[in-house]
C-alpha positions in Angstrom: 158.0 111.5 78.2 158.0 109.3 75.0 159.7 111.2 71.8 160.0 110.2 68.6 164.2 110.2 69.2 163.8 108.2 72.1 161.6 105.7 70.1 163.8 105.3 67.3 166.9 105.3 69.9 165.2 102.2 71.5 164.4 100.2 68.4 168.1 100.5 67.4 168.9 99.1 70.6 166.3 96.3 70.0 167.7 95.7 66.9 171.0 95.6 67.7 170.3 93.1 70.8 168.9 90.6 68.7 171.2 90.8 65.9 174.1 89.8 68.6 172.1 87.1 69.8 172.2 85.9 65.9 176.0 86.6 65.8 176.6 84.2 69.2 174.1 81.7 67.7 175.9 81.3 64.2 179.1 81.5 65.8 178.2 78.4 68.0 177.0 76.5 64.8 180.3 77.1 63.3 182.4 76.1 65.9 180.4 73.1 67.1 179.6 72.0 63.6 183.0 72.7 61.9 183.5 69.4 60.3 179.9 70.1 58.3 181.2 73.1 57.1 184.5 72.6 56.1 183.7 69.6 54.2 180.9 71.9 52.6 183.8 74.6 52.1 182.6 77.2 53.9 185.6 77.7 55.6 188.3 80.3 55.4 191.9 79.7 57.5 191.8 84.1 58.6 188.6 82.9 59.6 189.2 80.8 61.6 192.3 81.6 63.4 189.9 84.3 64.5 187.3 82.2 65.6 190.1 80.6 67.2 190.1 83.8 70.3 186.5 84.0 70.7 186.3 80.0 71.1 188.5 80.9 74.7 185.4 82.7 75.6 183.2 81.1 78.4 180.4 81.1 76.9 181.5 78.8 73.8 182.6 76.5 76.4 179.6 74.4 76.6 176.8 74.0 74.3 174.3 74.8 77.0 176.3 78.0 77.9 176.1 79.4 74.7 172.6 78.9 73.8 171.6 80.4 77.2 173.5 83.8 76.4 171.1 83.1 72.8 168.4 83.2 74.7 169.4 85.9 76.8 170.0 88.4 74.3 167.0 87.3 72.3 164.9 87.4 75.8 166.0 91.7 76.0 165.3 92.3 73.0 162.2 91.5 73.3 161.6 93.0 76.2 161.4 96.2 74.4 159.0 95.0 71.8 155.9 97.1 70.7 153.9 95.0 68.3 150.2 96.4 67.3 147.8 95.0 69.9 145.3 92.3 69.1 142.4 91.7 71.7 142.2 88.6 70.0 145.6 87.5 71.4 145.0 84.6 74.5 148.2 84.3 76.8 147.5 79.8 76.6 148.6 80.1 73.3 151.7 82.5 73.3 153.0 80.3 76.4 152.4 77.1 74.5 154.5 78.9 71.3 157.1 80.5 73.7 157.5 77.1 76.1 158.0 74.4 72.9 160.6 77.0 71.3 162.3 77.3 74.5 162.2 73.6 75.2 163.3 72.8 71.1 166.3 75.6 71.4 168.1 74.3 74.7 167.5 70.6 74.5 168.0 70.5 70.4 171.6 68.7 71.5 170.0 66.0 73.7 167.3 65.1 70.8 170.4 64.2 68.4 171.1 61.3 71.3 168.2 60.3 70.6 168.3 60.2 66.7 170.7 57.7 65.2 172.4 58.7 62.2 175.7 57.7 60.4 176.1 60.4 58.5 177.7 63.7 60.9 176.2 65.7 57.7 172.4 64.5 58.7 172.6 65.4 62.5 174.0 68.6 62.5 171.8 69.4 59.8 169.0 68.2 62.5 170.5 69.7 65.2 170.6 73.2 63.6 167.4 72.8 62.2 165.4 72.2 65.4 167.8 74.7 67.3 166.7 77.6 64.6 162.9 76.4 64.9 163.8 76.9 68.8 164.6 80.5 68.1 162.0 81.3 65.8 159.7 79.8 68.3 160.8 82.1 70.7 160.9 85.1 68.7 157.5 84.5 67.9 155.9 84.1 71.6 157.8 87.0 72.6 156.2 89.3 69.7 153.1 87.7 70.2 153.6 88.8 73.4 154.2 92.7 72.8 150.6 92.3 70.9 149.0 91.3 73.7 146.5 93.9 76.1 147.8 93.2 79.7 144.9 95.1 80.9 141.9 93.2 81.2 138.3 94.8 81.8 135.8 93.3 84.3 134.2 90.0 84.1 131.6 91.5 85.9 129.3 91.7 82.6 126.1 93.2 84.1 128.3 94.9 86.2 126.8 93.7 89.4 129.7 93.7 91.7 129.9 97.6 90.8 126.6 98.2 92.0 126.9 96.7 95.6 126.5 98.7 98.4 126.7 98.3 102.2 123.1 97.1 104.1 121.8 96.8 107.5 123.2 93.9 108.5 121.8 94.5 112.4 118.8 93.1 114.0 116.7 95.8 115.0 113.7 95.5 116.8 110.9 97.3 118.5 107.2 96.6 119.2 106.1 97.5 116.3 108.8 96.1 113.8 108.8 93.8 110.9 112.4 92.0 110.5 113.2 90.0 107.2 116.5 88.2 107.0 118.0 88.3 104.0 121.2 87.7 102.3 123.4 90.7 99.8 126.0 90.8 97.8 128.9 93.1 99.0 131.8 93.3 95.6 131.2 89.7 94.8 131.4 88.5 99.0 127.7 87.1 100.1 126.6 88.8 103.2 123.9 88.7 105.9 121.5 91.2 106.2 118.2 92.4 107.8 115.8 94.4 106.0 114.4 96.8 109.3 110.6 97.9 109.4 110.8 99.6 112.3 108.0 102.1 112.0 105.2 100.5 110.1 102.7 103.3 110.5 104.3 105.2 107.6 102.8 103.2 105.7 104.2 99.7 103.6 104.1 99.4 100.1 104.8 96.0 98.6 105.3 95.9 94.2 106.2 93.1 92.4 104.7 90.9 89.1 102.6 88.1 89.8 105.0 85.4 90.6 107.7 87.7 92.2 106.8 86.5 95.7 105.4 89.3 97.6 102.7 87.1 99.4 105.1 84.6 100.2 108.1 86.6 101.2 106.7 89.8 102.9 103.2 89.9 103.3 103.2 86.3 105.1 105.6 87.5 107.7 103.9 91.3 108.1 100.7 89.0 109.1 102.5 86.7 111.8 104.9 89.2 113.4 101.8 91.7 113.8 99.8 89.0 115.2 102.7 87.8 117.5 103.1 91.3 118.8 99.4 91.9 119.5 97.8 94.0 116.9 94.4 94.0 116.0 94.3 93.2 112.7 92.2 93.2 109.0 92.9 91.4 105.8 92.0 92.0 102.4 92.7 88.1 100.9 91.9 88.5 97.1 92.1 85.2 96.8 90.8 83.8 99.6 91.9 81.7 101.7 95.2 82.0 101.3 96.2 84.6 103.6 92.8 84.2 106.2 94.7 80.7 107.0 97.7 82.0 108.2 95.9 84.7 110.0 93.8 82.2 111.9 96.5 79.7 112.8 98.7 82.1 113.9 96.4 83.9 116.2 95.6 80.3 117.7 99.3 79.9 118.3 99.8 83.1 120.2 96.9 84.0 122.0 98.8 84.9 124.9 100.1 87.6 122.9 96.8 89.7 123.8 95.4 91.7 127.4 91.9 91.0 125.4 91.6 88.0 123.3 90.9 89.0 119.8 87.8 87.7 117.8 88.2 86.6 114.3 85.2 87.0 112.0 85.2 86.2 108.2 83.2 87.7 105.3 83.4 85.8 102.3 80.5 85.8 100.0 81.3 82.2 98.5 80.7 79.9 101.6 77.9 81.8 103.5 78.4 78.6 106.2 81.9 80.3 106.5 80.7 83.4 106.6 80.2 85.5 109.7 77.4 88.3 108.9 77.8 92.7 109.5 76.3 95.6 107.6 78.4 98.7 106.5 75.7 100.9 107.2 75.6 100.4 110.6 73.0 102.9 112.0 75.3 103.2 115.3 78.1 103.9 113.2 76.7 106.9 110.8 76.3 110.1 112.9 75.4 112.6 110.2 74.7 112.9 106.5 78.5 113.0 105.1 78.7 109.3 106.0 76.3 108.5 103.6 77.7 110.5 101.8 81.1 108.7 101.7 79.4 105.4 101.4 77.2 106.3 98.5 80.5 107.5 97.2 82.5 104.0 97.6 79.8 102.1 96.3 79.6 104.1 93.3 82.6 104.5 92.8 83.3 100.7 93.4 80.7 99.4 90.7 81.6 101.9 88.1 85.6 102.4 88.2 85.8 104.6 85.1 84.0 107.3 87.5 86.7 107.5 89.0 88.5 109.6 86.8 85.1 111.7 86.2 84.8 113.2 89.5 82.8 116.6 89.5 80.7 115.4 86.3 76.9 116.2 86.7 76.0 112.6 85.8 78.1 111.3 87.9 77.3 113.1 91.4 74.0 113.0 90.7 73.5 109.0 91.2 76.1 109.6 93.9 73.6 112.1 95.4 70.9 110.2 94.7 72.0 106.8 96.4 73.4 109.3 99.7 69.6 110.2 99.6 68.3 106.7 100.3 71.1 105.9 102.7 70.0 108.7 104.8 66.8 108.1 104.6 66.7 104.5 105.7 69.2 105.9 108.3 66.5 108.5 109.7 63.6 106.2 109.6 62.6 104.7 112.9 65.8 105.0 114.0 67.4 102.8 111.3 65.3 100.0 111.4 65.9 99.2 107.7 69.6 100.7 107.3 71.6 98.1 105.5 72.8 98.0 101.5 70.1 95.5 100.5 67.3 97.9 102.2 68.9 100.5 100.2 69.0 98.8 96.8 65.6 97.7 97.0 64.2 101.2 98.1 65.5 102.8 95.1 64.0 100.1 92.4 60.8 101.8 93.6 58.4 103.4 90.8 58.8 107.2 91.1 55.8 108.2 92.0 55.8 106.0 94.8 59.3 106.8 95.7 59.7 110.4 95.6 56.5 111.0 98.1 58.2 108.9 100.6 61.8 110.4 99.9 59.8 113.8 100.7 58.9 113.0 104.0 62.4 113.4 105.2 63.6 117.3 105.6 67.3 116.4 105.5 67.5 114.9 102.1 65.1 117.3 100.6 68.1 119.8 98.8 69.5 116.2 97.3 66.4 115.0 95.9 64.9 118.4 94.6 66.6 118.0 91.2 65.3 114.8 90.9 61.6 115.8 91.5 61.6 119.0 89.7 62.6 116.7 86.8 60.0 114.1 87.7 57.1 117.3 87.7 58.5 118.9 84.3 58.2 115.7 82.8 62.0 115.7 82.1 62.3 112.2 81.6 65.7 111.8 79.3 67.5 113.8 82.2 65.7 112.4 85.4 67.0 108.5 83.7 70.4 109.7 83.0 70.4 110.5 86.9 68.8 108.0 88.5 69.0 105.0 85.9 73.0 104.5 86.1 73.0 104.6 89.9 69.6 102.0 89.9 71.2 99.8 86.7 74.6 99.9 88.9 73.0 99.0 92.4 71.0 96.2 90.6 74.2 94.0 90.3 74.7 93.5 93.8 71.0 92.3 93.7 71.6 88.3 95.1 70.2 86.9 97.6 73.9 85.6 98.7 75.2 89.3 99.6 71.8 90.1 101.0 72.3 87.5 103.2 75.9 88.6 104.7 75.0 92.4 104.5 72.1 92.1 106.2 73.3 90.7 109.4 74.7 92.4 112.6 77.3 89.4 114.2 80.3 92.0 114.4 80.9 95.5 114.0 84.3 97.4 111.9 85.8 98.8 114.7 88.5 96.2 115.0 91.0 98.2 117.4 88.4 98.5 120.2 90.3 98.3 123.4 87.6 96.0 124.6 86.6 94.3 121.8 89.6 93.7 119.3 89.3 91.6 116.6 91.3 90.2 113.5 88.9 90.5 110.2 89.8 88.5 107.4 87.7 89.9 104.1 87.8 87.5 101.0 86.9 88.3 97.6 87.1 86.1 94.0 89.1 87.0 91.0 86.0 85.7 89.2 83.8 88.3 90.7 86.0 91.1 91.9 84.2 93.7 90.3 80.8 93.2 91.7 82.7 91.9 95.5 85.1 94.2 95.1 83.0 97.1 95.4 80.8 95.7 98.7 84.0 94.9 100.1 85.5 99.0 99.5 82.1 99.9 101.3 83.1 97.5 104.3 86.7 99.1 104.1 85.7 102.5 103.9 83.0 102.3 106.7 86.1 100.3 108.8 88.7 103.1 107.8 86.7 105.7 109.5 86.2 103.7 112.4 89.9 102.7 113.2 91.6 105.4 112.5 91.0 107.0 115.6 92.9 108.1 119.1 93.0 105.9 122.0 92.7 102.8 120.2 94.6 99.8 120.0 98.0 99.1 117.7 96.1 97.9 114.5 97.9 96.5 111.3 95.3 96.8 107.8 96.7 94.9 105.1 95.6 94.9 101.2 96.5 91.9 98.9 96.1 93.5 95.5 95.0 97.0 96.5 93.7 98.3 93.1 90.8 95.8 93.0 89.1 98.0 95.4 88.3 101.3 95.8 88.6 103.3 98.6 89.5 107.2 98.0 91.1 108.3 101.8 93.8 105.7 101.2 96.5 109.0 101.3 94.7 110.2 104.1 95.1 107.1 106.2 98.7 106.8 105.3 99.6 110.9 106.4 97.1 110.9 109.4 97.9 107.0 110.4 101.0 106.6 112.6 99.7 108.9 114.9 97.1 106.4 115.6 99.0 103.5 115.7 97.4 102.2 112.2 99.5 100.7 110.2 98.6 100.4 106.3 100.6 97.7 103.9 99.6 97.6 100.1 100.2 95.0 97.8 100.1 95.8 94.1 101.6 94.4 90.9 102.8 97.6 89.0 102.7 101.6 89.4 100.5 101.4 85.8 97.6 99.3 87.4 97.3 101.4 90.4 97.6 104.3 88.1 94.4 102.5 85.8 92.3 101.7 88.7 92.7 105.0 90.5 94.0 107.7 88.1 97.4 109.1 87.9 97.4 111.8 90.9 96.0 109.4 93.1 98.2 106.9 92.2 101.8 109.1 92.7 100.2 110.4 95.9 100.3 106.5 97.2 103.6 105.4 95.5 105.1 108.6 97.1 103.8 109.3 100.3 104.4 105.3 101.5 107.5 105.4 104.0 109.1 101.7 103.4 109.0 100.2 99.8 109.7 96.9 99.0 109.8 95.9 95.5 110.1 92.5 93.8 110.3 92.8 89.6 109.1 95.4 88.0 109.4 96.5 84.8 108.8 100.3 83.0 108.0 103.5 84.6 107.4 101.6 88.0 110.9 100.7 88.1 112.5 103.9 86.6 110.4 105.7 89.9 112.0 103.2 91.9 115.5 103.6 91.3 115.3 107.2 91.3 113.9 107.1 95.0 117.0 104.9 95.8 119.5 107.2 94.9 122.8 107.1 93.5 126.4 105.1 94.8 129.9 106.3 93.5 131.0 103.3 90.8 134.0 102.9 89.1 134.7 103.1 85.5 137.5 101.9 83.3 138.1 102.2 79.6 140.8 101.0 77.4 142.4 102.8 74.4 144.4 100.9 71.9 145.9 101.9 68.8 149.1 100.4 66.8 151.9 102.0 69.2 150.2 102.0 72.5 147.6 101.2 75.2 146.1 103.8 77.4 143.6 103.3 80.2 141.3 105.5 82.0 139.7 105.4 85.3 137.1 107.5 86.6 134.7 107.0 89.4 131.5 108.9 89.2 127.8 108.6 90.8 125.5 106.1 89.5 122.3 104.6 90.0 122.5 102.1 93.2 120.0 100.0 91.4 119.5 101.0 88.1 116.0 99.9 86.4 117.4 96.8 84.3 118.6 95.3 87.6 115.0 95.9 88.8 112.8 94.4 85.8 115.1 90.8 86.1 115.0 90.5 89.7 114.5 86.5 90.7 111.3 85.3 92.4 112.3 86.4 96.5 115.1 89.1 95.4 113.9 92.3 96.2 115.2 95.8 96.5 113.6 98.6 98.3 113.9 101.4 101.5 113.1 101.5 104.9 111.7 104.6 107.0 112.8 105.2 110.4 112.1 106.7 113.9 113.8 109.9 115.4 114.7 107.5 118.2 116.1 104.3 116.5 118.1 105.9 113.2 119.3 103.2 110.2 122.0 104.8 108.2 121.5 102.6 105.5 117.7 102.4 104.5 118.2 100.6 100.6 118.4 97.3 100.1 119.3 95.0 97.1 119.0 91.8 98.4 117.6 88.3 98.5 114.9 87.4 101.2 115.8 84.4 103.2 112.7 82.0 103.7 113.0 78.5 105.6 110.9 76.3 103.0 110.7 73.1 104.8 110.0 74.9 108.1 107.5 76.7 106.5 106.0 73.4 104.7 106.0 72.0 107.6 103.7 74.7 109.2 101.3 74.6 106.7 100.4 71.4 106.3 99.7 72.0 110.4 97.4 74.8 109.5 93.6 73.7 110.6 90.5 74.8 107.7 88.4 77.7 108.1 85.7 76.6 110.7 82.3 76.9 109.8 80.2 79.7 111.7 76.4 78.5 110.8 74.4 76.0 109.2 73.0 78.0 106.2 70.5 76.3 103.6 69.1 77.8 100.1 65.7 78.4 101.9 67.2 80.5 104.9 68.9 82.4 102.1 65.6 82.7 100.0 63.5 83.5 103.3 65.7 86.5 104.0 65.8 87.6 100.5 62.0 88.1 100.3 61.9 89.3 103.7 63.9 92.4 102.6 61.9 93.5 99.7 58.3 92.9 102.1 60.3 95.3 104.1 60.4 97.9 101.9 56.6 97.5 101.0 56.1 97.7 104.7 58.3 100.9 104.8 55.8 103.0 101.9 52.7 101.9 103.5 53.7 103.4 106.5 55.3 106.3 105.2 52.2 107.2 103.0 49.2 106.0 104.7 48.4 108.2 107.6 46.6 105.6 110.3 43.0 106.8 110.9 41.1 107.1 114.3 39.9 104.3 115.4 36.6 105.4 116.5 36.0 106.0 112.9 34.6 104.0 110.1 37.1 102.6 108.0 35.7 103.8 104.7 35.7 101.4 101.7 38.4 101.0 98.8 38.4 102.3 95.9 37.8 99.3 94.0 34.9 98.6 96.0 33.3 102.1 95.0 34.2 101.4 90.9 31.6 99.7 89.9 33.1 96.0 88.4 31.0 96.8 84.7 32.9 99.7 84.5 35.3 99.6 80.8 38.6 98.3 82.6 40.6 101.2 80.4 38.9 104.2 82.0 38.6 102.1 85.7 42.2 101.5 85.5 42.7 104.9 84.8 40.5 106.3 87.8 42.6 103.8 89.8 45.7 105.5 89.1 44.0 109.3 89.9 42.6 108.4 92.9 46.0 106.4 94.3 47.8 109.9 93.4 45.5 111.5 94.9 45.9 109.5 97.7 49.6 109.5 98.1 49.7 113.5 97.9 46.8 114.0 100.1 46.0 117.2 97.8 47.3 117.4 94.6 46.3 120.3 91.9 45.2 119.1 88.3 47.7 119.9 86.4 50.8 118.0 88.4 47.9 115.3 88.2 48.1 115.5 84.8 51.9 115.4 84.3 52.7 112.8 86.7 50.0 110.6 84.8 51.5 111.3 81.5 47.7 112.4 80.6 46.1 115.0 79.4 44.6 117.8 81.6 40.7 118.0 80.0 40.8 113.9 80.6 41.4 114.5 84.4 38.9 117.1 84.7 36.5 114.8 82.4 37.1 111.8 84.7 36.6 113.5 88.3 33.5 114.8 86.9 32.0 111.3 85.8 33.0 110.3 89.5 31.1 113.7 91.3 28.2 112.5 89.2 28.4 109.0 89.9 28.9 109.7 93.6 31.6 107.2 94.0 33.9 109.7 95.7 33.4 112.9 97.0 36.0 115.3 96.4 36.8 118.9 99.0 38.4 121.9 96.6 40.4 124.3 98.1 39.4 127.2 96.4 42.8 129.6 97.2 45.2 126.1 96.8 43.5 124.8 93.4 44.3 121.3 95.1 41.6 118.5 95.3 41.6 115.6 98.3 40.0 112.8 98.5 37.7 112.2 101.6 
C-alpha cells in the first residue's frame, strides 16, 4: 500500500541517487581535467590530497569506468521517477532523446580524438561540455519516460475484434438444405465458415438495401440448390428476367434431378410471345363461395394498397363484396364457361339495370348483392356509387387487351407440386407498372398459395424478389402451416419500414417474426435495432484508463454486449451479411448467428452466365390475335345477358314482333325513346309494378301511367294486370 511516508521516503532516495551520480561525475572532471582547473585556480592542496584516496578507487580508473557507474546511478534514479503523464508522449521520441545522450555521455572522450585543438583549456572545455549534454540527455529521456502511459488501449477503433464470435464452420447438409460458404472474422484471425439452411420450410427471410446483394448472394443460390435437389418451384422475378434465367438454365442442367420432369411456364405481361397463358379463376379450382371471396379480396386489395390498412370499413367490403358477387356468378353460370378476371371486369362495367336482373338470377350471391339493389330501388344513388364505383373505377385499370390475353387462357394450372405434373413457374412483373401487374400477379399467387399448400404433395420451394410489391394476406399463414407440407417460403425485401408501408405494422412484425432463418445484408433504423436484438448478446471486454498527476489506474471489466450491435449492421459491405439460422430436432447447430462475408466465385459464375440460353418463345402472337380476343370477351358478356334475360320461346309459336316495329317511326323520338326504355324494363323483369318502374327510370309515376295508357289505346302492346300483385307484363 502506497502512503504518503513511503512516498516521500522514496523521493529522498531518488534524490539522493542522482545527487551521487553528480558527485562521481564532478569528481571525474576534476581528476581527469586537473590541469584546467588548477591553472583556473580552482584548486585547494586538502583538496586534493583527498581526492588523492578516492582516485585508488576502481571506478576512477578508466574514463569509461567512471562514466558507466554515472550512468548507473543516474539509470536508478530514474527508475523511481513519477512524472505527470502526458498521452501526448510517443516512446520514438524519448528513445531518440535517451539514445543520443547515452551515445554523447560515454563516447564524449573519443570525439576530442577527433577534434584538434592546441589549447588543453578548449578540449576539456568540449569534453565536459558534450559529456554534461550527455547527462542532461539522459535525464531528460528517462523523465520523459516516467510521463509516459505504458498502457495502451485497442487499436481496434470500431471495436470489431471485440465483437467476434465463433460460427458454424461445418458443412451440413440434408435434402432440403441451402449451404453458403462464407468467410468470419474470429479476434482479428479470418476464418471459414458455412452459413446452414437446413430446414427451409420455416420460412427464409432475406433484408438488405438495394445494392447489398441479396439476389446475387442468396437468392441466386436458394434457386439452384432447390432446383438441383428436385423441388418444384415458383418465382416472383420483379424485374424480370433476371432470376427466370437462372431458373430455366439450371433446370436444363439437372433434369435428372427429377422422378417427373418438371414443366416451366412463364407469365410476363411484356412479351406475350414469351408468355405462356392460365386464369386465376380457374373454375376447377374454386369449390365454393369463400374462394371468390379471397380472390375478390387480393385483387382489391392489390389495386388499392391503402385498403389495406382499412379492413372492416363499409366502403371498403362493399366493392370487395360486390366483385366476390360477379366472381361467383361467372363461376355458377354454365358451369364456368365465362370464369376468368377479364369476364369479370367486363360483367361489372354493365349498366345497372341490366346488371342487377342478371346478378338476381343466381340464389347464392343474392345476401351480397341485396344492399346494392335496395340502394338501386330507393334511388340511393351517392351510396350505391360509393360502393360499386371504386371497385368498377379500380377493376377498369386492368382493362388491356395485353392481360386479357394471358388471363384468359388455360395452357397450365397453379398447382405446381403436383406429384404428376410438377412444374417450375417463373412470374415477371415491371417496376414501371408494378402497381397495376402487381396486383394480377397477387391474384395468381393467392389462387397458387391455396393450391400448394397442401398434404401429399411434392417438396416445393416459393420464392418472392421484393415481397411488398404484392399483396397477398395468408403470407403468416403459409409460413406457420408450411413445413408441414414441405413448402418452403423465401422473402426478399429492402427494409422492415417498407413491408411495414405496404402491409401495415401487425402484419409486417408477424412476418419479420415468425420467419425461422434471417439473413440480412445493410440495413439501417428500426430494421436493424429488431435485428440485433434477435441475435442476442456475447460477453466483451472492456478497459478504461485513469490518469491523473501521481498515477495510472486501469480497469477491466467484461460484461454482455450486443453480438452485432446496429451500427455494424447499417455499414455492412455489398455480400457481408449477418443473420440466424433455424434448425431441426434431428440435426442441432449450436451456433445459429452469423456475422460474416458470403464467398461467391465471380469468374465461375461469369462464366455461367454468359452460357445461359434466352427465354424461348412459346407462340407467335400478333396485335390482331390480341385485338380478336379482346372483343371476343366483351361479345361474351353480351351473349351472357341475352341469355340470362331472354327466356327462349316455343317454337311452335309465332315469334312476335319488336318493339320498334310496333312504335310507329312518326312517333316524337323523345316520348318513343322513352316507351323504349318502359317496355325493355318491362321486359327484363317480366312483371314489374309502376312505381319501381318509375324509380328505376328516374321518372315520374303519372308519366308511366300516362304513357301505358297512349299505348292500350294505340294498341301497340297489350298489357295483363295482376290485380292482387299490382305488377304489369308485357305479352
Amino acid at each position: 500500500m502506497q502512503t504518503g511516508e513511503n512516498t516521500q521516503g522514496l523521493r529522498k532516495i531518488i534524490d539522493f541517487t542522482r545527487l551521487l551520480s553528480l558527485l562521481i561525475l564532478s569528481i571525474h572532471f576534476y581528476l581527469y581535467c586537473y590541469n584546467v582547473f588548477q591553472a583556473a585556480g580552482f584548486t585547494e592542496v586538502l583538496f586534493d590530497r583527498l581526492l588523492m584516496h578516492v582516485a585508488q578507487m576502481g571506478i576512477f580508473q578508466s574514463v569509461i569506468s567512471a562514466k558507466l557507474v554515472v550512468l548507473l546511478f543516474l539509470l536508478v534514479s530514474l527508475i523511481g521517477a513519477n512524472g505527470k503523464k502526458d498521452e501526448k508522449m510517443k516512446i520514438t521520441g524519448i528513445f531518440w532523446i535517451a539514445g543520443t545522450g547515452i551515445v554523447l555521455f560515454v563516447c564524449s572522450h573519443w570525439i576530442l580524438r577527433i577534434i584538434s585543438s592546441n589549447s588543453l583549456n578548449m578540449q576539456a572545455g568540449i569534453y565536459i561540455s558534450i559529456t554534461v549534454l550527455g547527462y542532461i540527455l539522459v535525464l531528460t529521456g528517462g523523465t520523459h519516460l516516467s510521463r509516459l502511459i505504458r498502457i495502451k488501449l485497442s487499436n481496434d477503433v470500431f471495436n470489431t475484434q471485440n465483437e467476434s464470435f465463433p460460427q458454424e464452420e461445418r458443412l451440413l447438409e440434408n435434402e432440403y438444405s441451402i449451404n453458403l460458404p462464407a468467410l468470419y472474422n474470429l479476434k482479428g484471425k479470418q476464418r471459414k465458415s458455412w452459413i446452414n439452411i437446413i430446414n427451409p420450410f420455416r420460412a427464409l427471410l432475406v433484408l438488405g438495401t438495394p445494392g447489398a446483394g441479396k439476389s446475387y448472394f442468396v437468392i441466386r443460390h436458394v434457386i439452384t440448390q432447390h432446383i438441383r435437389k428436385g423441388f418444384s418451384m415458383f418465382i416472383y422475378d420483379f424485374k424480370y428476367d433476371d432470376l427466370s434465367r437462372i431458373a430455366y438454365n439450371t433446370l436444363h442442367l439437372h433434369t435428372q434431378q427429377y422422378e417427373v420432369m418438371p414443366e416451366f411456364y412463364v407469365i410476363n405481361f411484356d412479351r406475350l410471345s414469351h408468355t405462356h397463358r392460365c386464369n386465376p379463376l380457374d373454375p376447377d379450382t374454386m369449390s365454393d363461395i369463400t374462394d371468390a371471396t379471397e380472390a375478390s379480396r387480393t385483387i382489391m386489395m392489390g389495386l388499392n394498397r391503402e385498403w389495406i390498412k382499412k379492413q372492416g370499413d363499409f366502403f371498403v367490403e362493399s366493392p370487395i363484396n360486390f366483385v366476390t358477387a360477379i366472381i361467383w356468378f361467372l363461376r355458377k353460370h354454365q358451369d364456368g364457361k365465362y370464369c376468368t378476371l377479364p369476364h369479370v371486369i367486363e360483367l361489372m362495367q354493365l349498366e345497372y339495370i341490366k346488371l342487377f336482373p342478371v346478378l338476381q338470377t343466381e340464389p347464392e350471391i343474392e345476401v351480397l348483392i341485396n344492399p346494392f339493389i335496395s340502394a338501386w330501388k330507393n334511388q340511393a344513388t351517392d351510396q350505391l356509387e360509393g360502393q360499386v364505383a371504386s371497385a368498377k373505377i379500380s377493376m377498369a385499370r386492368l382493362s388491356s387487351p395485353q392481360l386479357y390475353f394471358v388471363l384468359s387462357g388455360n395452357d397450365f394450372s397453379l398447382d405446381l407440386n403436383n406429384p404428376a405434373k410438377p412444374k417450375i413457374i417463373c412470374m415477371g412483373n415491371n417496376p414501371q407498372k408494378q402497381q397495376v401487374y402487381g396486383a394480377v400477379l397477387s391474384l395468381y399467387i393467392s389462387r397458387m398459395i391455396k393450391l400448394v399448400n397442401q398434404k401429399g404433395k411434392l417438396k416445393s420451394s416459393i420464392l418472392f424478389d421484393e415481397f411488398p410489391t404484392i399483396y397477398f394476406n395468408g403470407m403468416d399463414s403459409l409460413i406457420a402451416t408450411a413445413r408441414s407440407n414441405k413448402v418452403a417460403a423465401t422473402l426478399a425485401i429492402q427494409d422492415y419500414s417498407q413491408l411495414k408501408k405496404d402491409y401495415g405494422r401487425e402484419q409486417a412484425e408477424v412476418i419479420l417474426n415468425i420467419a425461422g432463418n434471417v439473413i440480412s445484408g445493410q440495413v439501417t433504423g428500426d430494421t436493424a435495432k429488431q435485428l440485433s436484438e434477435r441475435f442476442g448478446k456475447i460477453i466483451q471486454e472492456r478497459n478504461s484508463i485513469s490518469v491523473n498527476s501521481s498515477d495510472t489506474s486501469v480497469s477491466r471489466s467484461s460484461q454482455l454486449d450486443s453480438a452485432v450491435p446496429p451500427s455494424t449492421i447499417s455499414s455492412l459491405s455489398s455480400g457481408e451479411f449477418v443473420g440466424m439460422v433455424a434448425d431441426n430436432p434431428e440435426q442441432k447447430i449450436k451456433l445459429k448467428a452469423f456475422h460474416s462475408e458470403i464467398i461467391n466465385d465471380h469468374p465461375v459464375l461469369a462464366k455461367e452466365e454468359k452460357q445461359y440460353k434466352e427465354m424461348p418463345e412459346i407462340r407467335k402472337v400478333t396485335s390482331a390475335s390480341i385485338q380478336e380476343n379482346y372483343l371476343m370477351i366483351k361479345q361474351d358478356i353480351l351473349n351472357l345477358v341475352e341469355e340470362v334475360l331472354i327466356e327462349p320461346e316455343p317454337a311452335d309459336q309465332k315469334k312476335p314482333a319488336t318493339i320498334e316495329e310496333l312504335i310507329p317511326e312518326a312517333m316524337d323520338p323523345v316520348v318513343k325513346d322513352r316507351l323504349l326504355k318502359e317496355l325493355e324494363l318491362m321486359k327484363i323483369y317480366n312483371g314489374i309494378g309502376l312505381q319501381d318502374m318509375a324509380s328505376g327510370l328516374n321518372m315520374n309515376l303519372a308519366l308511366v301511367k300516362k304513357d301505358l295508357q297512349k299505348l292500350k289505346e294505340a294498341g301497340l302492346a297489350v298489357f295483363s294486370g295482376a290485380k292482387k300483385s299490382g305488377k304489369y307484363t308485357r305479352r
